[in-house]
Structures are given as C-alpha cells and as structure tokens.
N, C-alpha and C positions, 0 to 999 in steps of 0.2 A: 284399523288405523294405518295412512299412509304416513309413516315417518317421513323428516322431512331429508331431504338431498335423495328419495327412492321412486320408484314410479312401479303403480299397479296395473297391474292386465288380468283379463276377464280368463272363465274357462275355456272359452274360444280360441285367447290365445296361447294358453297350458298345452289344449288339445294341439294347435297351429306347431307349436315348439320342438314336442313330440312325436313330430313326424304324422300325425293321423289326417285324414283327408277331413274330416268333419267332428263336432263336441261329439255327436253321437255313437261315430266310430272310436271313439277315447273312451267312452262308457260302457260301448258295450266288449271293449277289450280289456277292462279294469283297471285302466289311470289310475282312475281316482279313487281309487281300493288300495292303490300299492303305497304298503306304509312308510316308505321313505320320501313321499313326492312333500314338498312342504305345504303347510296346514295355508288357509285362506287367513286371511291377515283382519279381517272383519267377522263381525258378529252375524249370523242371518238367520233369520227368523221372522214371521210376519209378514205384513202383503207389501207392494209398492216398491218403490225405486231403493228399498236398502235391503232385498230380500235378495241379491247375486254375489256371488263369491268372487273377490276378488284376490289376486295371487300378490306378493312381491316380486318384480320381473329378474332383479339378479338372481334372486332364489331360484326360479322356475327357470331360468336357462342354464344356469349351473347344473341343476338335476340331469336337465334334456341332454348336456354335454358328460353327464357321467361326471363332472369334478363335483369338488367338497360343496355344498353348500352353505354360503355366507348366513351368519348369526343378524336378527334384524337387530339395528341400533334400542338402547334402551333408556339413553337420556331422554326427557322429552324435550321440544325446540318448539317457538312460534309459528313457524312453517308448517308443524303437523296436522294432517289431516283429518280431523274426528268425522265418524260418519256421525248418523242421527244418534241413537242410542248413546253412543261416546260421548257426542256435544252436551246431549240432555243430564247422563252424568255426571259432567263437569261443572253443569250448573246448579248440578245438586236436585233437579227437578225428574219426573217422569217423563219416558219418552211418549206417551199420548199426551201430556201438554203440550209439548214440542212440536208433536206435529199438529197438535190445534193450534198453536201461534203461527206455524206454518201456513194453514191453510185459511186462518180467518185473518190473523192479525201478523202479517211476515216483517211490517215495521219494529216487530219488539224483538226480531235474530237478527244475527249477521248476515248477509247474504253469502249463501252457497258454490260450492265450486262443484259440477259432476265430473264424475271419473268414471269410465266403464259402468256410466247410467246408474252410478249410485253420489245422491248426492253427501258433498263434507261439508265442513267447516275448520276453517282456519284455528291454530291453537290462541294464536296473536290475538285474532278477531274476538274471540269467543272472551278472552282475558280484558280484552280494551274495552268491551261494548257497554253500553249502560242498561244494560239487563233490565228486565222487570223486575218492580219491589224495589229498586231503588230510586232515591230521590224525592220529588214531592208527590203526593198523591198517593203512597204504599205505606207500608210499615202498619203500626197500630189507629184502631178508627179511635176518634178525638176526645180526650178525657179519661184515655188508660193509662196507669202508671205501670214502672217496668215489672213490679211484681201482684197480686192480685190474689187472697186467697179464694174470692168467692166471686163470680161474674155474674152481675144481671143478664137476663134473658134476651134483654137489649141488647147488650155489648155481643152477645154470642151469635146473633144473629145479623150485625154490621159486620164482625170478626168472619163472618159464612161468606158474607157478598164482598169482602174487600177482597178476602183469598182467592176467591172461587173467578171471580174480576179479571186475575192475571193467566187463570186457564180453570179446564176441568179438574175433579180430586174424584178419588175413592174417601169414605168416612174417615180410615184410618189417616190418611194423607192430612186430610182437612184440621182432624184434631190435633195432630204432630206439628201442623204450621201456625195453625192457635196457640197452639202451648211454647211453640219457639216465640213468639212476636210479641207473647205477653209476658214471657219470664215464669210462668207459672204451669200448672198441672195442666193433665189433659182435659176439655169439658168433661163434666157428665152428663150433659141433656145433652149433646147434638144431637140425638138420634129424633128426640122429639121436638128441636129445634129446624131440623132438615124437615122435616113432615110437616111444619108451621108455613115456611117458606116456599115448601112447593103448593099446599095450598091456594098460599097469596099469589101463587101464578108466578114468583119470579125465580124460581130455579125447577129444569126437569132432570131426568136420571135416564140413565139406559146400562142394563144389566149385561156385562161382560164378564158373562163364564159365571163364576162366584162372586166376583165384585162390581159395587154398583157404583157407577160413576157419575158422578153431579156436573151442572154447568149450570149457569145464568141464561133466565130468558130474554129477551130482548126489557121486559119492564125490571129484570134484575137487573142490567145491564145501566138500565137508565139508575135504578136508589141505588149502585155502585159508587156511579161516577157525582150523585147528589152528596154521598158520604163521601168520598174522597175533597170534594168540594169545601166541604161545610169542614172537615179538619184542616184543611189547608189555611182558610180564613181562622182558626183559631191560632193557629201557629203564626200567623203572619199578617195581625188585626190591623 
C-alpha cells in the first residue's frame, strides 16, 4: 500500500540510491539481505503487474543517507493506494475474482492508477464505487426469504449462477456467499448441485493446486442474467 502524501520506487531505484551501478550489482553485493534496509511496502506474490516490490522513497533515502528511517503513516486516507490483493480485500472478495473483473468485465472496478508497473486503486474510489452485488439485479434470486431452514434444489442452483455471475468462486467461497445472502446455513448439496450445472453445460472449473475454481459459461452467463431478470420484474411488477 502507497499511503497517501508518499511516493513509491521500484528496486531499480533502492539499487540507484545506494550507490550501485545496476539491480543486479545491489543483489549480488547483498542490499537486499541487509536487515535494516526497509521492508517493500506491497504484497508479492503471483505472476503479472502486482508481482514487483515496491519501496516507500523516504524510507529508502533515509537508509541510503545513513539517517533514522521514517515510521510509514498508519491512519488510513482516500488517497491511499491499494494494489490488487489490498483492493480485493477491502472488498471483501478474492483476488482472482478481481482480476477476472479485471480482465473480462473492468466496468465493475474503479479504474486503476500504475506505479513502478504495478497497478492500485484509490481508497476513495474503491469506498465511492457501486461494486458488484449491489443494487438491482444482485443479492438473493426471487422468492427467498431472509432466513430459510431448507432450500430447493432450485433455489441452490439460481443461488450457483447469480454468485458465480459476479466472478469465479472455489466451493467453499460459493457456499459462504449462499449462506450470507440467504441468512441461513451452508448448502449441503452443492457439491452435487455444482456437478448438475456443469453438466447443463453452463458452468466449467479449472483446478488450481488444491482448489477448484468454478465460473459460468457463456449459456450460464445468459440463465444468470434471465434470473436476475425475472427477480427484478418481481420486485418491481
């Protein structure tokens, strides 16, 4: 996270700071071994544009001049900059939906700020936006009440494609946003409600490590947006 009134710089420019002629002459003389340099301000992990370390620059020329090194601010401000993972946090979501909104659907985020090639988000933005799952067309599919001891097969399987709608889930995900949106327990048949639906051709899976991640196909995509449909005209006859 770039707090806000700070500005971040890449290892290039730690290395730059520190006197070294290139990242690689800073590495291979142990910079970024030495346990006083300050820690990277982001998370990194994973492939793509949020996988580079980025410094806080007072920090980092404080170190290179030998003085005290400044404490990062620890209110947070609208100004602050969340990368991917921080955003997707704050929304309470995974960051692989995040970046599948990203990449298929970017109308449902705030637009992005890059810093040293990794991209943020605004805290402001991310607070103001009208997120997905709000509004018309989210929340519970049509004829659920807030609590429920026992769901038809039916409703579990609307409940699969309305969540699933707003991005990819693992099982566990899926049945945690079912059980929030209905007030009620976790299913116990997803597992052979998931198996029903891939069948019908409108959701596939792709196995990441241990866990297996669901999405909608294009014909899930379409009895999604026919159920968000058909509740909207209940609510609003």
């Amino acid at each position: 996270m770039i707090r806000a009134g700070r500005e971040a710089v890449t290892s290039d420019d730690v290395a730059s700071a520190h006197g070294f002629v290139s990242l690689r002459a800073a590495k291979r003389a142990g910079l970024f071994d030495v346990s006083t340099l300050p820690p990277p301000i982001n998370r990194r992990g994973g492939k793509g544009r949020g996988n580079k370390a980025l410094y806080d620059a007072l920090q980092v020329y404080a170190h290179a001049a030998g003085e005290q090194v400044p404490e990062l601010p620890t209110a947070d401000h609208p100004d602050d900059l969340l990368d991917l993972r921080e955003a997707a946090d704050a929304w309470g979501i995974s960051p692989v939906t995040w970046q599948y909104y990203l990449n298929t659907r970017p109308h449902l985020v705030p637009g992005p700020v890059e810093v040293g090639g990794v991209l943020h988000w605004r805290r402001g933005d991310l607070e103001a936006f009208d997120r997905p799952g709000r509004g018309t067309g989210a929340g519970r599919p049509a004829g659920m009440r807030d609590a429920q001891p026992r769901r038809r097969r039916g409703q579990i399987q609307a409940q699969v494609l309305l969540v699933l709608a707003e991005g990819p889930r693992n099982g566990n995900q899926l049945a945690e946003e079912i059980a929030h949106r209905s007030a009620g327990p976790k299913p116990t048949s997803l597992h052979a409600t998931l198996a029903k639906l891939r069948e019908a051709g409108l959701l596939d899976s792709d196995a990441q490590g241990r866990t297996r991640i669901y999405c909608l196909t294009d014909a899930g995509q379409t009895r999604a947006l026919e159920l968000r449909g058909a509740s909207a005209e209940q609510r609003d006859p």
